[in-house]
C-alpha positions in Angstrom: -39.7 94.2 -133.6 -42.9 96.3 -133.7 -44.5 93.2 -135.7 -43.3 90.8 -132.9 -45.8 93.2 -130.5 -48.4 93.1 -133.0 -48.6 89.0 -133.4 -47.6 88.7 -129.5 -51.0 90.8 -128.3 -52.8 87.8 -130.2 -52.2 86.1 -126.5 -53.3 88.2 -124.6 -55.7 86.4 -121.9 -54.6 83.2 -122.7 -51.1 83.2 -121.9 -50.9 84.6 -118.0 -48.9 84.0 -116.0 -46.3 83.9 -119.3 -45.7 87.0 -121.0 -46.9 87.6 -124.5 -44.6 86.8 -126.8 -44.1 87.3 -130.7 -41.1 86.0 -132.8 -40.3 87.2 -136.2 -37.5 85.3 -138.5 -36.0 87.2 -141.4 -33.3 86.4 -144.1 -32.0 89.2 -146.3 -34.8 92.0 -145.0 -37.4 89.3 -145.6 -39.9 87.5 -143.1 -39.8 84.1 -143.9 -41.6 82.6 -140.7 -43.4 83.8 -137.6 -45.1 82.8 -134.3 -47.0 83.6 -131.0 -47.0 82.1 -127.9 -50.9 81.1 -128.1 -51.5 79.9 -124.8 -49.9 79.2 -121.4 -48.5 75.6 -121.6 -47.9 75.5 -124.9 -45.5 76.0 -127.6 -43.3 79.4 -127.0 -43.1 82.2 -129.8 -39.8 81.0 -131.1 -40.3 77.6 -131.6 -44.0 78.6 -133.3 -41.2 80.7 -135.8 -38.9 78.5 -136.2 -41.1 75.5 -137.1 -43.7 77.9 -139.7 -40.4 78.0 -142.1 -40.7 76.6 -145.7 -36.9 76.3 -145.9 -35.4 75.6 -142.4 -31.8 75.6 -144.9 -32.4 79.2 -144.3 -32.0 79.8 -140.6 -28.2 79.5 -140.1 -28.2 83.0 -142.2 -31.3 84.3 -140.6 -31.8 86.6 -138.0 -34.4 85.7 -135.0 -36.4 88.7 -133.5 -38.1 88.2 -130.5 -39.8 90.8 -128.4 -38.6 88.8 -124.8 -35.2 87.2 -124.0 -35.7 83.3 -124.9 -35.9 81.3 -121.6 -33.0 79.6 -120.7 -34.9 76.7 -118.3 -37.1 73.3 -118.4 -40.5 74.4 -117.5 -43.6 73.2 -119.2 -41.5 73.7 -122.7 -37.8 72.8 -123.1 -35.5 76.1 -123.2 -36.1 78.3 -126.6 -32.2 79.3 -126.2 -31.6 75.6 -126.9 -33.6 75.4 -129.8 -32.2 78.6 -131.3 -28.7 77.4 -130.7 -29.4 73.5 -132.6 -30.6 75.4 -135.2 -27.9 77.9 -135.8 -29.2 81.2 -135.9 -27.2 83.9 -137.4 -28.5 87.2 -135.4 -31.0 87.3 -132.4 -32.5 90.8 -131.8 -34.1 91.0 -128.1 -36.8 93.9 -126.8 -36.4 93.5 -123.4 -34.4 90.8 -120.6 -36.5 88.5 -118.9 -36.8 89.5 -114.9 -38.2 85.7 -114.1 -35.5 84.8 -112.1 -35.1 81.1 -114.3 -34.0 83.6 -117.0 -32.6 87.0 -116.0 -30.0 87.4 -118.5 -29.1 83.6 -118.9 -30.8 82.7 -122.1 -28.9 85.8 -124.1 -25.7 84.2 -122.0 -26.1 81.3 -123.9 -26.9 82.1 -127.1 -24.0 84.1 -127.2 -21.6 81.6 -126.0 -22.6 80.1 -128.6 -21.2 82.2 -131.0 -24.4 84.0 -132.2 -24.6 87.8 -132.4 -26.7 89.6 -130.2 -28.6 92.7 -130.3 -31.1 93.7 -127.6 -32.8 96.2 -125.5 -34.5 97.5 -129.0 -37.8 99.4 -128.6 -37.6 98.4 -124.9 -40.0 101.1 -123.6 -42.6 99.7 -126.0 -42.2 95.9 -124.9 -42.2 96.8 -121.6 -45.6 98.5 -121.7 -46.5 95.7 -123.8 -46.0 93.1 -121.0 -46.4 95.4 -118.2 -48.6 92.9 -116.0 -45.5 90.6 -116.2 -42.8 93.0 -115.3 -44.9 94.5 -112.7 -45.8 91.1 -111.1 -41.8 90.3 -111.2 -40.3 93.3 -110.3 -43.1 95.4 -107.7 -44.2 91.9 -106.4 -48.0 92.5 -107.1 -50.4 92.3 -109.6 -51.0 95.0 -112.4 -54.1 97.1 -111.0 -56.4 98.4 -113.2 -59.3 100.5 -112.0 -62.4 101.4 -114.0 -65.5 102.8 -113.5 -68.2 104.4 -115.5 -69.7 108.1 -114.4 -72.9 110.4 -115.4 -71.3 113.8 -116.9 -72.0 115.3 -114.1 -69.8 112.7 -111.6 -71.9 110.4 -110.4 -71.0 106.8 -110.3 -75.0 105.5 -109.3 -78.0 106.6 -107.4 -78.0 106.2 -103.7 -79.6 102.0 -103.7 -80.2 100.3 -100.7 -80.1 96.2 -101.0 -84.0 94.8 -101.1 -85.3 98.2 -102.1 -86.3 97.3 -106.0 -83.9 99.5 -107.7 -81.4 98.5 -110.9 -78.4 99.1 -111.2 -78.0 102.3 -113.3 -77.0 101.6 -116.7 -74.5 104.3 -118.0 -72.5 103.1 -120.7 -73.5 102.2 -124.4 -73.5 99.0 -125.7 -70.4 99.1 -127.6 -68.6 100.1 -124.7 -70.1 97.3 -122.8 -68.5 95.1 -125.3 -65.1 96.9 -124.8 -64.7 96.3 -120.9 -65.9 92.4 -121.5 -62.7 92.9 -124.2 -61.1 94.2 -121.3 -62.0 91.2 -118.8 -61.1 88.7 -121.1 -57.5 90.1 -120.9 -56.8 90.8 -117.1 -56.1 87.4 -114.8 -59.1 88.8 -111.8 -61.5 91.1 -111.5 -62.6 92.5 -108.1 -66.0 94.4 -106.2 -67.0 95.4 -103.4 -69.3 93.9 -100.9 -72.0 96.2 -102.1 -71.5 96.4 -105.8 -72.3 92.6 -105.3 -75.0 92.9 -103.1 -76.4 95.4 -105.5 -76.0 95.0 -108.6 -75.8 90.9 -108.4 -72.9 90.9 -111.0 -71.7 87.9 -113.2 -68.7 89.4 -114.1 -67.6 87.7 -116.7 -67.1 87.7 -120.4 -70.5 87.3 -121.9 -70.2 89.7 -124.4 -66.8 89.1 -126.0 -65.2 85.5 -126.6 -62.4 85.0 -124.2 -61.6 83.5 -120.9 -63.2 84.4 -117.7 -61.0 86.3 -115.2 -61.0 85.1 -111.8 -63.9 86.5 -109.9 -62.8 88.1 -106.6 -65.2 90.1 -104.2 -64.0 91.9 -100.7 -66.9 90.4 -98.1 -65.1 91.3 -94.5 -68.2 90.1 -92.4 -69.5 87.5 -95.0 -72.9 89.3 -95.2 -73.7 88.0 -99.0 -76.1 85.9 -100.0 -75.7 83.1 -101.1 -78.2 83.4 -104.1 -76.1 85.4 -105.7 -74.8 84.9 -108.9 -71.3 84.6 -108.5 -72.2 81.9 -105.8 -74.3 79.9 -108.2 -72.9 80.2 -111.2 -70.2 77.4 -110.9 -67.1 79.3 -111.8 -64.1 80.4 -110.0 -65.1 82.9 -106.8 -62.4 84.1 -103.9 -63.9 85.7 -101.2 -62.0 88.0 -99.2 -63.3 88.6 -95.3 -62.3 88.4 -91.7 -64.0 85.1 -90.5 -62.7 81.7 -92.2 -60.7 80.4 -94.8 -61.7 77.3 -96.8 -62.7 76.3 -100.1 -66.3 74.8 -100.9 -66.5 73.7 -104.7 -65.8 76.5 -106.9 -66.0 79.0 -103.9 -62.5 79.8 -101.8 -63.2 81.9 -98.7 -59.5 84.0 -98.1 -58.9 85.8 -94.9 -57.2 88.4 -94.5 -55.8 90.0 -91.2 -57.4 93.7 -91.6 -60.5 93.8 -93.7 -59.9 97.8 -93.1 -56.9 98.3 -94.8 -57.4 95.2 -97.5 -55.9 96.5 -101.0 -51.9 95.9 -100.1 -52.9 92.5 -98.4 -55.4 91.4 -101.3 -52.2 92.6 -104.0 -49.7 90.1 -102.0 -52.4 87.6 -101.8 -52.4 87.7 -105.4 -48.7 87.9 -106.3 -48.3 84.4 -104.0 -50.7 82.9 -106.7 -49.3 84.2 -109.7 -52.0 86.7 -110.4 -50.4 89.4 -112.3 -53.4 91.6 -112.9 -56.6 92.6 -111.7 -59.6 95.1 -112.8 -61.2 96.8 -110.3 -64.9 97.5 -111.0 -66.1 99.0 -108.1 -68.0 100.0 -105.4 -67.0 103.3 -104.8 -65.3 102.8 -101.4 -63.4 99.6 -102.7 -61.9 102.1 -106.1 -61.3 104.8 -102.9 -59.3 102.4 -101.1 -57.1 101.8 -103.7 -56.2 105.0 -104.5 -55.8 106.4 -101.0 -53.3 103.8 -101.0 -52.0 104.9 -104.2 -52.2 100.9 -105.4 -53.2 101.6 -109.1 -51.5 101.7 -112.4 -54.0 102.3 -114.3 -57.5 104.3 -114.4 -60.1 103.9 -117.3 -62.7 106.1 -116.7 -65.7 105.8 -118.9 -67.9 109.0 -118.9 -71.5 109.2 -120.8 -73.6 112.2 -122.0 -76.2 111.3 -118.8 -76.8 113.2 -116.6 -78.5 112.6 -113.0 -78.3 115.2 -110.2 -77.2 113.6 -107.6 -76.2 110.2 -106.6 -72.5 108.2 -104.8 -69.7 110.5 -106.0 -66.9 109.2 -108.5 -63.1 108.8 -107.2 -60.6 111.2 -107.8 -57.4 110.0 -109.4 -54.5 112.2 -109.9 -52.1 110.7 -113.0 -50.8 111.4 -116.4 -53.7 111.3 -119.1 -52.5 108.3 -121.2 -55.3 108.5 -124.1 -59.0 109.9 -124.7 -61.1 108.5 -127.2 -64.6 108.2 -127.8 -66.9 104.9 -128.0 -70.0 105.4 -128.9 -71.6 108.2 -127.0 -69.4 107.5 -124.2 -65.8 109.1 -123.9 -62.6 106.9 -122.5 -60.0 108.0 -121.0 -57.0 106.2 -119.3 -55.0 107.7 -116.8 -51.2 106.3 -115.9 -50.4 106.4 -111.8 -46.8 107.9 -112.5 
């Protein structure tokens, strides 16, 4: 099971809103085929298994593992419980159920009724962190919510900047970190700032430095005070602006209202959940991380801190959670914090 994981994380960014899915087939203790769902729309883990076999003779005494319960419905792929079933698997070994309600229990029904013997719920704890953005998005009815921000070693997030005044953005992390947290876009479904993180810093944010998909861009604008210069509004990709005024898309750029710009992160997380966002990193300003964890709307902190020191300068957040892992990159330490 812990090599379905391993294959499975290969999707990772390109397979949202699916889960990630690996699928190993064995016959007596050996692996004789594998697969990974590779990208949303396209072939599922099991059928990438089933059809990398040298000897499909083999499969009515192999056993199947898979690290999510095979779907049971027609969506863009016919059902894998279907496919398992024509080719008559011996043994299918399941991580975790599938909460989509299409699934929920039915493609194990099946497969069983069918004669074939079950085992599942192995290692669950594991593949349910490993598809966490999916359970979460099924289950809570919101997306996965990452925060991050980088901070001096003495807690500062920035200087105090004032739009127009000539200042850059201070740069506090290395540049192998950098490359880590474009890593780390590539894999969420959105990222989001603040009105003036944008203003500020003019951000792209997208994946420059590390190949991968571009998460959607989102930025909290109540009053619609950016400019339009901006990069994100000249760039020609994705943007959904959040503010209190209009709603209305123009090219690339969607303009979302919401009802109380003041109290925006649980309306922003339900906008998302209707449009099948199941995750989004949070990159700042300051008030925008605040607001999220006043509202205790997080599951995740990764908090970046570098040797630097400043002074002075806008204060970091303060999260209260269970220290996850600590690690160093570069000169810069990581840690991630769990909201549990």
């Amino acid at each position: 099971m812990r090599r379905c994981f391993e294959i499975a994380k290969q999707g990772a960014g390109s397979v949202a809103p699916n889960p990630m899915v690996g699928c190993v087939i064995t016959h007596n203790d050996k692996i004789i085929g594998e697969g990974y769902h590779q990208r949303y729309g396209e072939s599922h883990a099991e059928v990438m298994a089933i059809n990398s076999i040298a000897n499909p003779e083999l499969l009515p005494e192999a056993t199947l593992y898979v690290n999510l319960e095979p779907c049971a419905h027609h969506g863009k792929t016919p059902p894998c419980a279907d496919l398992i079933i024509e080719k008559k698997l011996k043994k299918v070994v399941v991580s975790n159920l599938d909460p989509y309600a299409e699934v929920a229990g039915k493609g194990l029904q099946r497969i069983r009724e069918a004669g074939i013997e079950i085992d599942f719920e192995v290692l669950e704890k594991e593949g349910r962190w490993l598809n966490r953005r999916f359970f979460t998005h099924h289950e809570e009815n919101r997306p996965y919510i990452i925060l991050k921000w980088a901070q001096t070693n003495d807690g500062f997030l920035d200087y105090h900047r004032q739009e127009d005044d000539g200042s850059e953005p201070l740069k506090i992390s290395g540049d192998e970190m950098n490359r880590v947290v474009h890593r780390w876009r590539s894999e969420e479904s959105s990222i989001l700032v603040g009105k003036n993180t944008a203003a500020l810093d003019n951000p792209s944010l997208t994946t420059r430095l590390w190949p991968g998909d571009d998460p959607l861009r989102l930025v909290i604008d109540p009053q619609l005070q950016l400019k339009d210069s901006l990069k994100m509004f000249q760039d020609g990709k994705p943007l959904w602006v959040f503010n209190a005024l209009k709603e209305y898309c123009e090219g690339e750029v969607c303009y979302v209202r919401i009802s109380d710009p003041e109290n925006f992160p649980l309306e922003i997380s339900r906008h998302l959940a209707q449009n099948t966002i199941q995750s989004v990193i949070i990159e700042g300003g300051s008030n925008t991380l605040n607001r999220f964890v006043s509202a205790n709307l997080w599951d995740e902190a990764r908090i970046i801190t570098s040797p630097m020191r400043i002074g002075s300068g806008i204060p970091t957040p303060e999260v209260t959670g269970k220290i996850f892992s600590s690690e160093m990159i570069g000169n810069d330490l990581l840690q991630v914090y769990l909201n549990e």
